[in-house]
LUMKE-564040 format. One line per field, with one value per residue: chain; residue number from 1; z, y, x of N, C-alpha, C in turn. Coordinates in nm, 4 decimals, padded with zeros to 6 digits, m for minus. Layout:
# LUMKE-564040
c <- c(A,...)
k <- c(NUM,...)
n.z <- c(Z,...)
n.y <- c(Y,...)
n.x <- c(X,...)
ca.z <- c(Z,...)
ca.y <- c(Y,...)
ca.x <- c(X,...)
c.z <- c(Z,...)
c.y <- c(Y,...)
c.x <- c(X,...)
This chain:
# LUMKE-564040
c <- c(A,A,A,A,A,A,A,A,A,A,A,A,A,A,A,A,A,A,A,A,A,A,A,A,A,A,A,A,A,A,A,A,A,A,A,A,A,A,A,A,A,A,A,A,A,A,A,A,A,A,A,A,A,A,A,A,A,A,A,A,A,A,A,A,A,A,A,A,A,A,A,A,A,A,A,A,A,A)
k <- c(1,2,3,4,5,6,7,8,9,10,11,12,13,14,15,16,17,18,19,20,21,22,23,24,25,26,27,28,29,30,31,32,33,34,35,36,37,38,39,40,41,42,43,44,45,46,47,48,49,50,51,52,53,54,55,56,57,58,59,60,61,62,63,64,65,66,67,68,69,70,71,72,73,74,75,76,77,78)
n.z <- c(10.7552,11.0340,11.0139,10.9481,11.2449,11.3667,11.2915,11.3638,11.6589,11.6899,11.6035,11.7955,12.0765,11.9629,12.0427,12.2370,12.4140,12.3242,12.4116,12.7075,12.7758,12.7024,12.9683,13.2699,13.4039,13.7559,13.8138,13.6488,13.7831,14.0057,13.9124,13.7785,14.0208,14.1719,14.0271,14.0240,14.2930,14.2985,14.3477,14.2050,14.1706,14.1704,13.9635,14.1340,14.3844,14.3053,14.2861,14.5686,14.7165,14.5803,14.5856,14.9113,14.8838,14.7124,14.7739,14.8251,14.9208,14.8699,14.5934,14.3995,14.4085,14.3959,14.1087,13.9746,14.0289,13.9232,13.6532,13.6608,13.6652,13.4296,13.2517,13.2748,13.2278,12.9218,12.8634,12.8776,12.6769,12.4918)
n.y <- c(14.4473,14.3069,14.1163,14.2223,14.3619,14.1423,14.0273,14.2400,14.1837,13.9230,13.9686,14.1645,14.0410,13.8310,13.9585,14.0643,13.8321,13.7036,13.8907,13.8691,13.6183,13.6955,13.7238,13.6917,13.3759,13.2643,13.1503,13.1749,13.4162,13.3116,13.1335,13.3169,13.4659,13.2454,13.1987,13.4177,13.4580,13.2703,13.1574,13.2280,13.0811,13.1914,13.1783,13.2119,13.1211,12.8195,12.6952,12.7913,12.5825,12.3517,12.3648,12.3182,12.0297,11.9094,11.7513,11.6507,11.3559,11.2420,11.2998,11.1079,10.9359,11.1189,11.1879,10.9378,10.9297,11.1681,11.0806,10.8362,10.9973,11.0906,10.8727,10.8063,10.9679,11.0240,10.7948,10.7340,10.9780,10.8797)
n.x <- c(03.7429,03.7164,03.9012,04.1388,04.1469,04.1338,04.3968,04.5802,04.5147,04.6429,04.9143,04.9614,04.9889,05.1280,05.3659,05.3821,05.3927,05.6405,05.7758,05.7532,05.9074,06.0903,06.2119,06.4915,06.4981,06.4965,06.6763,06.8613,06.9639,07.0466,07.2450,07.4227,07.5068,07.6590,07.8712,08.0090,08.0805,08.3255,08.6120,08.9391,09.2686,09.5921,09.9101,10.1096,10.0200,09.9348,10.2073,10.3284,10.1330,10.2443,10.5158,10.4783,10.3661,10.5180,10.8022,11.1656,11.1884,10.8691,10.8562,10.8872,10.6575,10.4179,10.4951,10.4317,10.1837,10.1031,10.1157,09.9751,09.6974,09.7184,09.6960,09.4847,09.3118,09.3608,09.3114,08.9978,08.9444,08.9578)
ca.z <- c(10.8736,11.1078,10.9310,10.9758,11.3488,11.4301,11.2622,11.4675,11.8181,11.6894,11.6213,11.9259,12.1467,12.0195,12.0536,12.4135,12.4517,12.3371,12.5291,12.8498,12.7950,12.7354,13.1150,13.3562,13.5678,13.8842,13.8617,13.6011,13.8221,14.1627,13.8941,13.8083,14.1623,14.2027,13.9910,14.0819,14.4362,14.2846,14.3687,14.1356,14.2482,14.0997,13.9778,14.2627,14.4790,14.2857,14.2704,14.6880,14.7182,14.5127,14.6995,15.0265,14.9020,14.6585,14.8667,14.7290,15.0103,14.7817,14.4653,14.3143,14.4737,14.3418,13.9957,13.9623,14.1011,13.7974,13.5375,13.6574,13.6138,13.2974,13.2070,13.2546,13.1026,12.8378,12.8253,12.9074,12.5938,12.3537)
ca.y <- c(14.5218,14.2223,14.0674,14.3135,14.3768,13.9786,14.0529,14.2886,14.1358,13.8480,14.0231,14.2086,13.8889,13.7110,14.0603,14.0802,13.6837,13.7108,14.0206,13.8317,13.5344,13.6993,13.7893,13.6172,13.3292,13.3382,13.0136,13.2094,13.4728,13.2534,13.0566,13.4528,13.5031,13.1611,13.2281,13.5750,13.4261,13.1750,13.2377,13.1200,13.0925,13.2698,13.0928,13.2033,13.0344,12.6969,12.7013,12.7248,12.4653,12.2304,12.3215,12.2538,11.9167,11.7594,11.7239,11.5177,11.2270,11.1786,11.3525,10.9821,10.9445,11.2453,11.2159,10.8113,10.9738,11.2389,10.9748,10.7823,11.0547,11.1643,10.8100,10.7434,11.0977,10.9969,10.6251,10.8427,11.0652,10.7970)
ca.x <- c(03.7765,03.7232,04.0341,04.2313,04.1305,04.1884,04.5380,04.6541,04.5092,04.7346,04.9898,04.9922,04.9805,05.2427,05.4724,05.3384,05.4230,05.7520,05.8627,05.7578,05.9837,06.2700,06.2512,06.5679,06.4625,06.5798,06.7829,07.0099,07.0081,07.1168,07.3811,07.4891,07.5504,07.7618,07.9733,08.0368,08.1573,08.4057,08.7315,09.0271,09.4100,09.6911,10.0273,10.1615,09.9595,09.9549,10.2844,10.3018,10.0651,10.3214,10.6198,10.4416,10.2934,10.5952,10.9145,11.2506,11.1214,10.7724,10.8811,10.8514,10.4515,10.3665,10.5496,10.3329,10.0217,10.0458,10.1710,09.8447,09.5822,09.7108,09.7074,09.3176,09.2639,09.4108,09.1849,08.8886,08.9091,08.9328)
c.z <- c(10.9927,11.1253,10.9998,11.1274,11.4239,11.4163,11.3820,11.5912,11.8568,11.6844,11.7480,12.0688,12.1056,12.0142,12.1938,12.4602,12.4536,12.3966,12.6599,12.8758,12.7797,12.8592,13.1834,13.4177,13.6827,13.8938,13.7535,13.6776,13.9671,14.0491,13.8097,13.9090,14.2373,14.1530,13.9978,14.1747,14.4303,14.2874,14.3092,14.1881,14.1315,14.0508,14.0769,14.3804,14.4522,14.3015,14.4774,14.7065,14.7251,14.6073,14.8606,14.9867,14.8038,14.7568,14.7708,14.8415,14.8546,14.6831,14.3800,14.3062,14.3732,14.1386,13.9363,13.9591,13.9802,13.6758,13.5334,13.6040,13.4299,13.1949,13.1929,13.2192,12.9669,12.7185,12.7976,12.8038,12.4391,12.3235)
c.y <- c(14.4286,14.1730,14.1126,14.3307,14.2642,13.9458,14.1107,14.2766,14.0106,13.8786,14.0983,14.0796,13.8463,13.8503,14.0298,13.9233,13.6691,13.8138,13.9176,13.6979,13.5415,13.7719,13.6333,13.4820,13.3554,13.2308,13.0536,13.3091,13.4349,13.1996,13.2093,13.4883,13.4013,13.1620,13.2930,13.5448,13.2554,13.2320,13.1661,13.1724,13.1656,13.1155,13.0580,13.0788,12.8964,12.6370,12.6984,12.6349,12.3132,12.2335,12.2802,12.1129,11.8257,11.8237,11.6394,11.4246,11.1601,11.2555,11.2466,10.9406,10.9969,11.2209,11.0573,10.8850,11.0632,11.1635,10.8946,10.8619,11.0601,11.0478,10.7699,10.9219,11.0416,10.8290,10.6778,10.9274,10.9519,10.6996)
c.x <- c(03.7979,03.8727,04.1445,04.2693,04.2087,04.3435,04.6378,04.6277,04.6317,04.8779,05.1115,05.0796,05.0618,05.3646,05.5008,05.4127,05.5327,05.8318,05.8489,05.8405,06.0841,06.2997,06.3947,06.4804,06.5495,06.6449,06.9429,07.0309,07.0737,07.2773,07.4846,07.5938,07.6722,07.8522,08.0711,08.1377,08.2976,08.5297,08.8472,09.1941,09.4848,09.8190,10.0560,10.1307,10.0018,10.0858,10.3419,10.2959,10.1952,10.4514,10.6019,10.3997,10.4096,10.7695,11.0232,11.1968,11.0109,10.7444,10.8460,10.7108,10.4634,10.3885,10.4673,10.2356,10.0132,10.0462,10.0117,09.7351,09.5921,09.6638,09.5187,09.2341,09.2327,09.3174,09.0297,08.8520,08.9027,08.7974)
């Protein structure tokens, strides 16, 4: 009867133990909330952006300057 008793206190206890850790913290519930408030662009937009920032003047910049990133991407993944 003891046995039995000590069984199910254990039992109990680690039910009880694991219910209470599958509670939120509150650091997933702040990185919840950041996310929430992220705001992402449309085509449209990007697409703006580009015609305000490449020009025929520094179409050539611009067209190096992407040639470069892609290029230490590219070093970077290997």
């Amino acid at each position: 009867m003891l046995r039995k008793t000590l069984l199910f206190i254990t039992v109990t206890a680690i039910c009880f133990w694991g219910l209470a850790g599958c509670k939120k913290s509150t650091g997933e519930k702040e990185a919840k909330k950041q996310t929430e408030n992220v705001q992402v662009k449309t085509l449209k937009q990007y697409q703006a952006e580009a015609k305000e920032q490449i020009n025929k003047k520094n179409m050539a910049e611009e067209l190096d300057k992407i040639e470069k990133e892609l290029e230490q991407e590219l070093k970077s993944q290997e």
